[in-house]
Wavefront OBJ file of the C-alpha trace (Angstrom):
o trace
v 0.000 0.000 0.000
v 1.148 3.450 -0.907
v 0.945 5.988 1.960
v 1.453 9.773 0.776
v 1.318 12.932 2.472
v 0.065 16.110 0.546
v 0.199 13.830 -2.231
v 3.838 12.965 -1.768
v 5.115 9.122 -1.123
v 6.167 8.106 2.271
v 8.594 5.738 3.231
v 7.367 4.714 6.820
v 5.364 6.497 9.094
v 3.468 5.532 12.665
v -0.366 6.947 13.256
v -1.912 7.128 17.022
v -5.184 7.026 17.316
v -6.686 7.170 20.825
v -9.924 6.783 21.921
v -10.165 10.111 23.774
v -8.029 13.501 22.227
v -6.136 14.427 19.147
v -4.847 11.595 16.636
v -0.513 12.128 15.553
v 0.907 11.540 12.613
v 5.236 10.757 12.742
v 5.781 10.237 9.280
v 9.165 10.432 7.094
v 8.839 11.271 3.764
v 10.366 9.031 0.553
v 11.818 12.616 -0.666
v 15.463 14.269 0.117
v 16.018 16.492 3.378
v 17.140 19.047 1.022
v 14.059 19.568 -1.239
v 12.173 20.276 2.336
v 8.674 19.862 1.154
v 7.062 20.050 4.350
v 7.289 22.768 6.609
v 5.896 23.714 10.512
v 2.885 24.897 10.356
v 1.529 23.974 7.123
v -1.743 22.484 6.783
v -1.433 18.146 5.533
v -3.161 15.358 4.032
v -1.976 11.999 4.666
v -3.457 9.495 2.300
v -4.096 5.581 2.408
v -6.235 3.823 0.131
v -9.757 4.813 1.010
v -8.982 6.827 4.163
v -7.571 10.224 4.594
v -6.995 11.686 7.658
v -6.379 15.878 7.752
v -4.133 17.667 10.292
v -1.210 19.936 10.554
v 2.667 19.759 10.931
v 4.114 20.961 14.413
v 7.765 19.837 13.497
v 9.577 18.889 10.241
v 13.096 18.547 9.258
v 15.727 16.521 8.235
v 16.064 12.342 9.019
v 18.515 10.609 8.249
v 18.845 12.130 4.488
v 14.891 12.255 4.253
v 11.967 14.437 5.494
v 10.449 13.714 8.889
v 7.175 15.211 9.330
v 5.122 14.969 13.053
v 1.673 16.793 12.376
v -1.468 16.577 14.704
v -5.459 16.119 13.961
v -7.177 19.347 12.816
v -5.573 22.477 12.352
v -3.175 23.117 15.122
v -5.268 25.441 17.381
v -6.042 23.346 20.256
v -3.390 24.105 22.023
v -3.790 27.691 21.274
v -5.085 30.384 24.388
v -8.849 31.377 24.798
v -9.743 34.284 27.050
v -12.005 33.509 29.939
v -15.747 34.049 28.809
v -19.215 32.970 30.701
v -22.043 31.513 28.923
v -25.141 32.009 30.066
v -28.218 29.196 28.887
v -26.149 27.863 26.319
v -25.911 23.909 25.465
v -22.166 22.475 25.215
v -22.658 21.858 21.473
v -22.702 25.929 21.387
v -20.281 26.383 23.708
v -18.106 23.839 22.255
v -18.347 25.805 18.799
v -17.500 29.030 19.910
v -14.507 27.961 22.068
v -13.089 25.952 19.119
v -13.960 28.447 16.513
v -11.702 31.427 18.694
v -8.685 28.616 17.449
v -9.648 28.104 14.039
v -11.036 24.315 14.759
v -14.208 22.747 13.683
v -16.854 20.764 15.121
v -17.977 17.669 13.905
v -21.640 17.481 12.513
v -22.245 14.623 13.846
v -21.204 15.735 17.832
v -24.195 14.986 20.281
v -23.938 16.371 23.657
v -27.018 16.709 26.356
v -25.541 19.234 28.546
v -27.020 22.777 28.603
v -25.645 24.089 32.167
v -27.501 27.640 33.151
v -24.222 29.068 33.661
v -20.506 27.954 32.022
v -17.761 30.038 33.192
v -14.830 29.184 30.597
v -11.358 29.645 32.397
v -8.464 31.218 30.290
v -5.942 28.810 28.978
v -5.287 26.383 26.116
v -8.761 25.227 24.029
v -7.561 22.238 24.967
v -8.498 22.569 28.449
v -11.930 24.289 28.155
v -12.717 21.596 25.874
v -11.802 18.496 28.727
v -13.462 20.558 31.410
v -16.792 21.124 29.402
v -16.833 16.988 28.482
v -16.131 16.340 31.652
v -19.023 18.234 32.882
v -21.205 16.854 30.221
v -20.094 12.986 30.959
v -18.913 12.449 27.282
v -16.019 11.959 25.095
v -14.124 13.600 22.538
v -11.558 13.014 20.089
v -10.942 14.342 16.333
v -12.074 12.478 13.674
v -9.837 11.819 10.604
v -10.817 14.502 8.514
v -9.294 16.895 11.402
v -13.066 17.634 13.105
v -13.762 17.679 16.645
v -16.473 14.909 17.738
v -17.784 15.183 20.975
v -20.348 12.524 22.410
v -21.087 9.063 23.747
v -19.016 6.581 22.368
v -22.033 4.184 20.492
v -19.814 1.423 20.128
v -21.038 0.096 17.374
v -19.500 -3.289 15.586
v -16.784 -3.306 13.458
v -16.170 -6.313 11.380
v -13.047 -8.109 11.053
v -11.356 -6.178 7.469
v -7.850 -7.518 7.348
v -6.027 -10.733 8.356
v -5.209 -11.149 12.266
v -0.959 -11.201 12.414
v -0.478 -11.258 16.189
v -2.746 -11.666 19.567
v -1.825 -10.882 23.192
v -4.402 -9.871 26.561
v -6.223 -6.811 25.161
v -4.256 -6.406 22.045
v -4.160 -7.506 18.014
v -2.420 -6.715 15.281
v -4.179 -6.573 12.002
v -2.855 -6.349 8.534
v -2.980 -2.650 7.579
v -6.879 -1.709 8.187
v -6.622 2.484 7.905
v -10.018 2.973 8.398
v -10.513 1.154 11.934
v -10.963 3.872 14.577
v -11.187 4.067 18.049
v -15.252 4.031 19.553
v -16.275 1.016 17.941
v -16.260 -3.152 19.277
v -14.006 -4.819 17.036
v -15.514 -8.138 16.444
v -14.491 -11.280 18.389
v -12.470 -8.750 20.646
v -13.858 -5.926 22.515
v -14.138 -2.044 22.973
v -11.454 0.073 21.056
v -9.347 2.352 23.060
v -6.418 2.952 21.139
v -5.490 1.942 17.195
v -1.904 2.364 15.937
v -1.295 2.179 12.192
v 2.162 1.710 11.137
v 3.724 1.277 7.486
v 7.048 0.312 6.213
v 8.540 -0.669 3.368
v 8.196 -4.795 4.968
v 5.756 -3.848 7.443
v 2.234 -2.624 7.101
v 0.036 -3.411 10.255
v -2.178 -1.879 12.628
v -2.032 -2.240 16.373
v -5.413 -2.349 18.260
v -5.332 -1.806 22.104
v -8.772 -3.076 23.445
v -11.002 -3.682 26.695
v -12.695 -6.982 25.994
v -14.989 -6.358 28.599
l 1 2 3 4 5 6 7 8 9 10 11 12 13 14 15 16 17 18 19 20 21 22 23 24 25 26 27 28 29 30 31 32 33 34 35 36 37 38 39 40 41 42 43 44 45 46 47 48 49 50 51 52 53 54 55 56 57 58 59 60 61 62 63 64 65 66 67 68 69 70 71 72 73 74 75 76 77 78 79 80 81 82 83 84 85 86 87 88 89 90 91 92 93 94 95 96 97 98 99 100 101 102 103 104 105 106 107 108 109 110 111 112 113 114 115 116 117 118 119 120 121 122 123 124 125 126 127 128 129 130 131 132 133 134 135 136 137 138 139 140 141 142 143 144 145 146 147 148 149 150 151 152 153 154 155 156 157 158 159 160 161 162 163 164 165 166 167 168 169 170 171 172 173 174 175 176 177 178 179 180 181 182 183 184 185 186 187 188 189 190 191 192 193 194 195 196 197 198 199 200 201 202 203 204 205 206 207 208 209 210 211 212 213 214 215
């Protein structure tokens, strides 16, 4: 399988998905150090065959002769300052939106929260913060979705089906044959709830790692 990012071939990379919080990409390019196509701070799209996950680069630079890229889910901003602010009969799907929105971030359509507090006094500090305090609150989850979204609800857990061949099994953890589009949230088949997926590709090595409760 051929993994690019912004459309430009990679020659091993390492994706970590967790069940609650931002996805990260570690990724070095198949390109020379000195061509330096990737830089800080510029927006990415790294690519496997059907799935596509959207983030941004917080560090790049030279590897071993090639281009080593680390970029997180979404666009960078959760980590960015909000001001303190109080909401006043607002729902945490509003709240949500506005806090994110100050950071150029993005909620998910298809977020479901049922919290709507009287009064939400937002502290100052990084989104990231007023976004765990507010789930908290609200007794949900959150994570970003591949295409670089926010999602906040209640995990449905939902069955996912067996996609790839089974390479290794251990307590609470298998190793598939590359399977890109398993996520964290759902009950992989014959094994239990997802917390954590790790996708890693190689020239000889194409696999991902699934961390699970089988309770």
């Amino acid at each position: 399988m051929i993994v690019t990012l912004n459309d430009l071939p990679t020659a091993k990379g390492t994706l970590v998905y967790p069940l609650t919080g931002l996805w990260r990409a570690d990724v070095i390019l198949a390109r020379a150090a000195a061509n330096a196509p990737v830089q800080a701070g510029q927006e990415v799209r790294l690519a496997f065959a059907g799935t596509a996950f959207s983030g941004t680069t917080i560090q790049a630079g030279p590897e071993r002769g090639l281009w080593r890229v680390i970029a997180v889910a979404g666009k960078g901003g959760i980590s960015r300052p909000v001001k303190p602010r109080t909401y006043q009969s607002m729902d945490a799907l509003a709240i949500l939106r506005d806090t994110l929105g100050e950071v150029r971030e993005e909620l998910d359509g298809s977020s479901s929260v049922d919290y709507a507090p009287q009064s939400w006094v937002r502290l100052a500090g990084p989104a990231y913060g007023a976004v765990v305090a507010l789930i908290r609150a609200a007794k949900a989850n959150w994570r970003m979705t591949p295409e670089g979204r926010v999602w906040a609800g209640v995990d449905a857990w939902s069955t996912y089906r067996l996609q790839t061949p089974v390479l290794e099994e251990g307590p609470g953890r298998v190793v598939l044959q590359l399977d890109p589009a398993l996520t964290p949230g759902v009950v992989l088949e014959g094994y239990g709830r997802v917390l954590e997926v790790i996708h890693e590709w190689a020239p000889n090595r194409a696999r991902t790692e699934v961390r699970y409760d089988p309770a």
